[in-house]
Structure formats: C-alpha cells, structure tokens
C-alpha positions as CSV (number, residue, x, y, z in Angstrom):
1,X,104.2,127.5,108.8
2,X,103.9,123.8,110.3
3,X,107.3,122.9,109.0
4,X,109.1,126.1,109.3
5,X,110.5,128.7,106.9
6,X,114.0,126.9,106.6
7,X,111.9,123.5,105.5
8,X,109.4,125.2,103.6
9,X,109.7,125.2,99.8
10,X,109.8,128.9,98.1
11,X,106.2,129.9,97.6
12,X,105.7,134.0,98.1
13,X,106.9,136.1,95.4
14,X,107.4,140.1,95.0
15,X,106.9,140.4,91.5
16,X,108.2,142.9,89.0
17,X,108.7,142.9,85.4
18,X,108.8,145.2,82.0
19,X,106.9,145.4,79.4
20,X,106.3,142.5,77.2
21,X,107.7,139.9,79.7
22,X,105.6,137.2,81.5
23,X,106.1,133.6,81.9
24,X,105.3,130.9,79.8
25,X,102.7,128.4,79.9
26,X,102.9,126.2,83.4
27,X,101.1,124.1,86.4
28,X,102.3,125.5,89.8
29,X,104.4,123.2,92.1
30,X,103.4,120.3,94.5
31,X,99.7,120.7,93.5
32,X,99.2,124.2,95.2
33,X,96.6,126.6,94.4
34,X,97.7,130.7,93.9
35,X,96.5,133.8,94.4
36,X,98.2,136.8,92.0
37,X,97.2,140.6,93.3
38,X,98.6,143.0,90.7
39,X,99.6,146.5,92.4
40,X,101.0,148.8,89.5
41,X,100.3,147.9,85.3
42,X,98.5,145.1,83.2
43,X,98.8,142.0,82.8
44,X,97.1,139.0,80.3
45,X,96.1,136.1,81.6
46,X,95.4,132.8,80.0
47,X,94.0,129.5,81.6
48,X,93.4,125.9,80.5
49,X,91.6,123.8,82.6
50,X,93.6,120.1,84.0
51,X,91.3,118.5,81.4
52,X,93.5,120.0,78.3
53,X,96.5,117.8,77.6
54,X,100.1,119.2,77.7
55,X,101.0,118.9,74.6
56,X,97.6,120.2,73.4
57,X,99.0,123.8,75.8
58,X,102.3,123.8,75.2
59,X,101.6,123.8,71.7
60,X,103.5,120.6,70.4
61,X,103.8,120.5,66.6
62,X,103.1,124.4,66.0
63,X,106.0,125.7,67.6
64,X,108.3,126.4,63.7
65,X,111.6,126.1,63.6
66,X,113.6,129.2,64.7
67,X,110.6,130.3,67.0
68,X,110.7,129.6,70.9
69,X,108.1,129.3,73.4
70,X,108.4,132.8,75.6
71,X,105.3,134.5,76.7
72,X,105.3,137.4,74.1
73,X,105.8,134.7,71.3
74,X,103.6,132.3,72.9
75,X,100.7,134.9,73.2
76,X,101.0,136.4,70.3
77,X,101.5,133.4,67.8
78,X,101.7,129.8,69.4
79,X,98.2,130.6,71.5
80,X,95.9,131.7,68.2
81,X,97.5,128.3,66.5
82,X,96.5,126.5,69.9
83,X,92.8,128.3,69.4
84,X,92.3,127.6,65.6
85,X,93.7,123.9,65.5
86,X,91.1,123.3,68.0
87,X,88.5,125.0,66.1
88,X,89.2,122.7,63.1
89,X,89.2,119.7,65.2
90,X,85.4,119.9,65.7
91,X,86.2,119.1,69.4
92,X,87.5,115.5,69.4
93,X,90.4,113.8,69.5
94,X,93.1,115.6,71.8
95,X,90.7,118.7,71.7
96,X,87.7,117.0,73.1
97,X,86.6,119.6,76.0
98,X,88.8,121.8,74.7
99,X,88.7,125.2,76.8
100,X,91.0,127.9,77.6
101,X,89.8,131.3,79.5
102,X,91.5,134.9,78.6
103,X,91.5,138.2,80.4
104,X,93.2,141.1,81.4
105,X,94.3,142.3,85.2
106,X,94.2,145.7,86.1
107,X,95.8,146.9,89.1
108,X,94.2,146.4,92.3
109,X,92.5,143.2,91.0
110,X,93.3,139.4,92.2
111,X,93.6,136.5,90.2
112,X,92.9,132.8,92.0
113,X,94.7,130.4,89.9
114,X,93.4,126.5,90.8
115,X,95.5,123.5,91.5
116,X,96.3,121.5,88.4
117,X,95.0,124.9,86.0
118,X,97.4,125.5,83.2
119,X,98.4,129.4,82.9
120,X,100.7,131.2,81.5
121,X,101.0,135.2,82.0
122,X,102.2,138.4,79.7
123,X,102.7,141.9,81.1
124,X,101.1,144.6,78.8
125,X,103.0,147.2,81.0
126,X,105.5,147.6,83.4
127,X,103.9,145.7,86.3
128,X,104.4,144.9,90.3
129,X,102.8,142.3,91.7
130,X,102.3,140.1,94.6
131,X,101.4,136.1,94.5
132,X,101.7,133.1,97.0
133,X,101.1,129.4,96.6
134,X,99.3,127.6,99.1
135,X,97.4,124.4,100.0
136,X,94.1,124.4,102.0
137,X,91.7,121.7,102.4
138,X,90.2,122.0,99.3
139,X,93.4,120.9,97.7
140,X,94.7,119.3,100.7
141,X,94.7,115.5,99.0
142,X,96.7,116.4,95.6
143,X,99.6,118.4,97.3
144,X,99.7,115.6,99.8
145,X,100.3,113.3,96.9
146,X,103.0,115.0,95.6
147,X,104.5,116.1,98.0
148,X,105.0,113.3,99.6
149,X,107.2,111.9,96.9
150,X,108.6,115.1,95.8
151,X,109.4,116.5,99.5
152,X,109.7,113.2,101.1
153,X,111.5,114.6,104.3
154,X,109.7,117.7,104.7
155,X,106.3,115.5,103.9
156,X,107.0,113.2,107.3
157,X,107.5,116.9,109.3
158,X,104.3,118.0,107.8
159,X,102.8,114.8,109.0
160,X,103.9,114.9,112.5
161,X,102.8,118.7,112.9
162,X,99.2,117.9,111.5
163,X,99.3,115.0,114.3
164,X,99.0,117.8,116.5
165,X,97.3,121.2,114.9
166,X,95.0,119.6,112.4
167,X,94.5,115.5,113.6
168,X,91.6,115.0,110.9
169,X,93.9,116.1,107.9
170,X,96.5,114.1,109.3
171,X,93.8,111.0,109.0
172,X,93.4,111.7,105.1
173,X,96.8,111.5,104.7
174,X,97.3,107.9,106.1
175,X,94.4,106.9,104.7
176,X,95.2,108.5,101.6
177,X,99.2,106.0,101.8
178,X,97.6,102.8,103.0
179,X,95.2,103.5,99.5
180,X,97.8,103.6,97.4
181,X,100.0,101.4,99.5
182,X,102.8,104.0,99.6
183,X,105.2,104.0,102.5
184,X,106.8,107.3,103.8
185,X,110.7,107.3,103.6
186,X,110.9,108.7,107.4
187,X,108.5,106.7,109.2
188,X,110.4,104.9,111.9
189,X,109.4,101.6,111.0
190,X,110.0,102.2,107.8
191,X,113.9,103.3,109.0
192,X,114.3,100.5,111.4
193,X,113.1,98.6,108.2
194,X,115.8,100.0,106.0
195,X,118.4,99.8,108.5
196,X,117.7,95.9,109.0
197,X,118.3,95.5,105.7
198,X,121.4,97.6,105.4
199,X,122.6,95.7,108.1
200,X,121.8,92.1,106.1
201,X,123.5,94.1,102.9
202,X,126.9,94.4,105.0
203,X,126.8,90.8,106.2
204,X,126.3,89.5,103.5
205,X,129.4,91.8,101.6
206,X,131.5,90.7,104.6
207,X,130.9,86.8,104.7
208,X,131.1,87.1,100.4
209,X,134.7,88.8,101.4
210,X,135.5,86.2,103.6
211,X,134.8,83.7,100.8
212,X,136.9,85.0,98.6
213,X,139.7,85.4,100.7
214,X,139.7,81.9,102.1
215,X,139.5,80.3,98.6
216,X,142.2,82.9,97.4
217,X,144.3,81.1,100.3
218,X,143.4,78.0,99.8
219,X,144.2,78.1,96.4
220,X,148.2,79.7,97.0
221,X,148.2,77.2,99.3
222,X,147.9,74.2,96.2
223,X,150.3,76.6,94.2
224,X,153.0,76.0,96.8
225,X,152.5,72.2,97.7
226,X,152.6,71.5,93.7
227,X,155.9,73.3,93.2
228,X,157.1,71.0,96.1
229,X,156.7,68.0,94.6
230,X,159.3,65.9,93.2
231,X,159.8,65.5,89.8
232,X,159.4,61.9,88.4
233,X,161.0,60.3,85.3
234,X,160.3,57.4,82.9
235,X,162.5,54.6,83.3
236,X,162.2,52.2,80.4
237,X,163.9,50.1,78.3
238,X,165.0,51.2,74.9
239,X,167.5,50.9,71.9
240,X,170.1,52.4,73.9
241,X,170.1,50.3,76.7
242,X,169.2,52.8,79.7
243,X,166.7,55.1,81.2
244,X,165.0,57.9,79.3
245,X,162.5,60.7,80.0
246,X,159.2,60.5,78.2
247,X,160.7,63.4,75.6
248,X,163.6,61.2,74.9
249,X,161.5,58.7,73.8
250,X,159.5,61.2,71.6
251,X,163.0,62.4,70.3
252,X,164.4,58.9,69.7
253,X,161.2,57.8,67.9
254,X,161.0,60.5,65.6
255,X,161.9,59.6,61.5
256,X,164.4,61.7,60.3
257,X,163.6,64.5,58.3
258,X,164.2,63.6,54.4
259,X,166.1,66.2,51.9
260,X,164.4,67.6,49.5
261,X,167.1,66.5,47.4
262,X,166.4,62.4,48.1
263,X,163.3,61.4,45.9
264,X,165.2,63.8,43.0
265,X,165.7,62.3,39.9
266,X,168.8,63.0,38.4
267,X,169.1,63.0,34.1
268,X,171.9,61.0,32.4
C-alpha cells in the first residue's frame, strides 16, 4: 500500500482450477513470502527448502525426451526420480541436505509458503482458492535486495514512503546499499549525477562534430587550390632540338619494339 495499487506489482490472486492442474515447480517473485487458503477441493503440496539447488528441483537430467515439466507430470514422475536419485546419492554431492516436504490441503486450511522455498502445487480436485505475496520484516532485507534492481523505480517510491511510515526499515535499507555499495537509479544525486554526464556525452559528440566538419572543409578547401594550380612542363634539350614534356622524353627514349620475324633464320 506505500507505493499504491497502480505501482504495486501483481501479488493477490483468486484462484480456480480443474482437476489435475497446478503449477510447476517455482520460487515466488522479489523475495516475498505467501500465504495460500484453499476454500473448495484438494490440493498437493510439495516444498524444497533454498538449500536444494535448482537443478537438483527442477529435475535437470531426468526430465526424458518427449516428457515436459507440468505439475501432473512433474508430481507424478519427475518428483519420485527427484526422491530416489537422492536416495542413491547417500546425501552428498548436489544432494547434500537434501529435503523436500509433501502434503495435502483440505479446504479451509492455509498454507504459509517462505521466501526463497521452492514449491510447486497439483490440484486433486476441482479447487478455489485464495493466495497473496507479501513482505514483512522478517523478510524485509531479501525483497529489498531484489527489488531494488528488479523494480528500481517503484524501489526509490518505496524508499521515500518508509522515510515516513516505517523510518527504521528505511535505515536497513541504506545501510543495506552503502554494504553492497549499490546506488539507487532515482536518487537525486544519483540523477544530477547522470545528467552531468549526459551533458559531457553531448559535448563531447558536438565538438567531435565540429572536428569533422572543419577538417572536411579544410580538406575541399586543398582540393580546390590544387586544381588551381598551373600546370608545369619540362623544357630540355633533346634530339629534336625543342622543348618536350617529361612523357615525350619517356616516348622518345623508348627502343622500338622488334618483329618476331627479325632474329628468324631463313633456310637456303
């Protein structure tokens, strides 16, 4: 609500799918917790903790070819791969800590999904449903994080509102840029900063245009004063007595060509 509805990313859902639909494995947005109440069916629920890897979740390498990755194939095929490869692996390598919790919601129950949690959902029955994402202070740092480089305008808004609703939150997140040394987009110094140097880009295009021009000039200018200039010729004296041009000279010097016919021999 700090940012308004129009600003606000889409994060409140009216849910309602049939049988043997769902949605496949995911991490919800911007580092936001969720809370899933389920009004009408069943659904199946499985979670993997932040520590599992993604490819270890998504299932990379078990997925054959022909098959895809929705939530009826993932549930009933890719996840028991998922469970057995990591029951092989002893619990080391990429399955070291392996975990991954299953259940079923009934209606009238609520599940709380955690920041980071992989999940992925399959509905047993027809099902409605209600679910929101959200950030408190428990999860305030990691949805600062992202958002601010995923929502970088809506993050300064955000910002400016805790400035005045919620001034210790607003603390963590400065402290939490000058830590990582990141600098907002919409800070004002930061746009005076950009602006300064958008206005050293254009000078510097204009005077390089300028440049060009003047040597482009310049150079038209040489063009013009050397088809000006006078022609000279050779004056020397030759064979014939009189002046010659330098080609002349190269003409009149020149052996004859021979015949083929000359160094012939001819029989008696």
């Amino acid at each position: 609500h700090l940012v308004g509805e129009k600003r606000r990313p889409p994060y409140r859902w009216f849910l309602v799918g049939p049988e043997r639909s769902g949605t496949t494995v995911h991490i919800d947005p911007l580092g936001t917790s969720a809370w899933n109440t389920l009004i009408v069916g069943k659904k199946r629920w499985v979670l993997f903790p932040p520590n599992v890897p993604k490819h270890v979740v998504k299932g990379k390498g078990l997925i054959r070819k022909g098959e895809d990755d929705e939530a009826i194939h993932y549930f009933m095929t890719i996840l028991p791969r998922i469970k057995q490869c990591a029951a092989a692996s002893g619990g080391v390598g990429d399955h070291e800590g392996f975990e991954c919790f299953e259940f079923t919601q009934n209606a009238g129950e609520t599940v709380f999904i955690p920041n980071g949690w992989w999940h992925a959902v399959l509905n047993l029955t027809h099902t409605v449903g209600i679910t929101q994402n959200y950030c408190s202070q428990r999860n305030f740092d990691e949805v600062w994080m992202q958002t601010r480089t995923g929502r970088k305008k809506m993050a300064f808004k955000w910002l400016c509102q805790l400035d005045t609703h919620y001034p210790h939150l607003a603390k963590r997140a400065r402290y939490l840029n000058r830590r990582d040394d990141f600098v907002m987009k919409y800070e004002p110094e930061e746009v005076r900063r950009r602006e300064r140097e958008e206005e050293r880009k254009k000078r510097a295009r204009r005077e390089a245009r300028e440049k060009s021009k003047k040597a482009y000039q310049e150079k038209r200018q040489e063009k013009k004063r050397h088809k000006e200039k006078p022609h000279t010729f050779n004056y020397e004296n030759n064979d014939l007595g009189g002046p010659s041009h330098s080609v002349f000279n190269k003409e009149h010097n020149r052996e004859p060509k021979r015949s083929r016919f000359e160094s012939r021999a001819v029989s008696p």
